[in-house]
N, C-alpha and C positions, 0 to 999 in steps of 0.2 A: 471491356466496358459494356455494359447495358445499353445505350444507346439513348436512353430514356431523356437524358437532357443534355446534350450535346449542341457543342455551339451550331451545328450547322444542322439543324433539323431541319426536314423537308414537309410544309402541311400537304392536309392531301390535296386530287387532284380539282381545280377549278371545276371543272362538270360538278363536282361531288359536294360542293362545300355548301351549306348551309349559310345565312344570308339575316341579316337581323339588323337593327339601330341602335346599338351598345347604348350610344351619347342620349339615347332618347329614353331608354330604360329600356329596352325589349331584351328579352332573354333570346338567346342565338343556343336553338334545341337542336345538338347532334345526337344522331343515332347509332351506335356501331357496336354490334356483338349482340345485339336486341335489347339494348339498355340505351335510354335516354341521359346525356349528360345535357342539363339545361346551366349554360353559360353569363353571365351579369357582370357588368365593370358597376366596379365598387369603388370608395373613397374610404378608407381608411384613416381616421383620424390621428393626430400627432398622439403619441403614445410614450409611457416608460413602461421597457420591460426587463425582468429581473430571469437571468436564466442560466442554464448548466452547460459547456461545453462537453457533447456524447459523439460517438460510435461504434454503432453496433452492425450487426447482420438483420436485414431485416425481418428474417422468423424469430426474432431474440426480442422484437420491439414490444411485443402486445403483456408479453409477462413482465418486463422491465421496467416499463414507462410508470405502470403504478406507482411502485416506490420510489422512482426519480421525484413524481408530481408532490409527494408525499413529503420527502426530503426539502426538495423547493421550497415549498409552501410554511415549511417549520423556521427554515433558515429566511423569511420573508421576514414573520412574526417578531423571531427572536433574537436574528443576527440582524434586519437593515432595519427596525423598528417601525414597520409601513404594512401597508393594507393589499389584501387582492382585489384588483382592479378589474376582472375578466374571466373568462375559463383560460384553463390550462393549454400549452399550445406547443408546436414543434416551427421553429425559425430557421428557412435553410438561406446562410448566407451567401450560398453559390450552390446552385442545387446539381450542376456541372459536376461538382466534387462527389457526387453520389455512383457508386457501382453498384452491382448487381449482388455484392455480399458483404458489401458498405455500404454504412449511410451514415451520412458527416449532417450534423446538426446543433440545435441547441435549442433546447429544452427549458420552459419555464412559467411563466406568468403576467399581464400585465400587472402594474404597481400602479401607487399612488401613498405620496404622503413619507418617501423614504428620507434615513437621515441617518442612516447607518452605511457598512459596506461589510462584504463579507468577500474574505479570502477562496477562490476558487470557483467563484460567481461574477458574471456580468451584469450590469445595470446599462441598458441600453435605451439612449432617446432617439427614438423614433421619430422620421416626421410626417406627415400627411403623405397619402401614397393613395397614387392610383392603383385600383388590383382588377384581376378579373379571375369570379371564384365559381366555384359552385360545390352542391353540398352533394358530398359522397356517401353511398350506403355501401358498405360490406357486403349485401347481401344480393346486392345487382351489378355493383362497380368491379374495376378494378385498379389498382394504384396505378400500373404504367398507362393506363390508357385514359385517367385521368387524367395526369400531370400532360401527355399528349395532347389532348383536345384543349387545354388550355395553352399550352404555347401556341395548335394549331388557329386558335381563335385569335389569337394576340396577332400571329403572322397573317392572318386573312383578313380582321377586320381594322387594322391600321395601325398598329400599337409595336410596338419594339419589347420583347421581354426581356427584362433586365437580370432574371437567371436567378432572383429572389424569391423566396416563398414562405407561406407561413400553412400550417393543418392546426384550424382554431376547432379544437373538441367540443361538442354538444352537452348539456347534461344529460344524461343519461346513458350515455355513452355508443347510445345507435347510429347514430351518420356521425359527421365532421364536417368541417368548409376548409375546402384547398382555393388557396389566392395564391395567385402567380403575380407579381409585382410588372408592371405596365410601363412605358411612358407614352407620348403621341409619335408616331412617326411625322418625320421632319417634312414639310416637301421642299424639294429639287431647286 
């Protein structure tokens, strides 16, 4: 396994952790590799979304994903007779289930307006979610050390991660926003 999201991750060490007011709105700026991930708890609104159950290798994702969004988006229009409600996104319902030449996922769209259903597709309500995301570039980031600083953030600054996630795509297609699904830690 990867390592990447495993129930027992360790953040890093206290001396080293960076220190922010999540609940207050301040961004909690980690720096590691010489790139900034700048961190934010988010609210995520109740949502319906309409998506594909995939796995692939992750060097298989960047050429594929097109025509999956593509496929979606037709089967939206034509088989559930409903509208795109969002950009295109990737849903991990356990992101635990992810190896290093696996990736378990599901693929698809928010909706609105549905009244159909279609064979081989999910329609999933969503409810309000705490998240805490931040937006990735390709060009400075890296996936595992993303999805890292976002657990490592959940586990430092009081939150419980629930092992959920979403990569909601940009237009344009230059960054993305990775949410880690949250809840509050309980006290004692």
């Amino acid at each position: 396994t990867s390592g990447l999201c495993e129930q027992r991750f360790e953040p890093v060490p206290v001396t080293r952790q960076a220190t922010a007011n999540l609940h207050a709105g301040e961004e909690l700026i980690v720096r590691e590799a010489g790139a900034d991930y700048a961190i934010r708890l988010r609210t995520r609104e109740p949502s319906v979304i309409f998506t594909r159950s995939l796995q692939m290798a992750p060097n298989r994702m960047q050429r594929n994903l097109t025509s999956h969004a593509t496929t979606i988006a037709r089967a939206i229009t034509t088989r559930l007779n409903a509208r795109r409600d969002g950009q295109f996104m990737l849903y991990f319902p356990d992101l635990r289930a992810n190896r290093e030449d696996r990736l378990v996922f599901e693929a698809g769209f928010p909706v609105s307006g549905a009244t159909g259903n279609a064979a081989g597709f999910h329609l999933r309500e969503i409810p309000e979610q705490q998240v805490l995301s931040l937006i990735y570039d390709p060009s400075i980031h890296t996936i595992e050390t993303a999805w890292r600083q976002l657990y490592s953030a959940a586990l430092t600054q009081g939150f419980v991660p629930s092992h959920q996630g979403y990569i909601i795509t940009h237009r344009g297609g230059g960054t993305s926003e990775y949410q880690l699904v949250v809840s509050e830690r309980q006290s004692p």
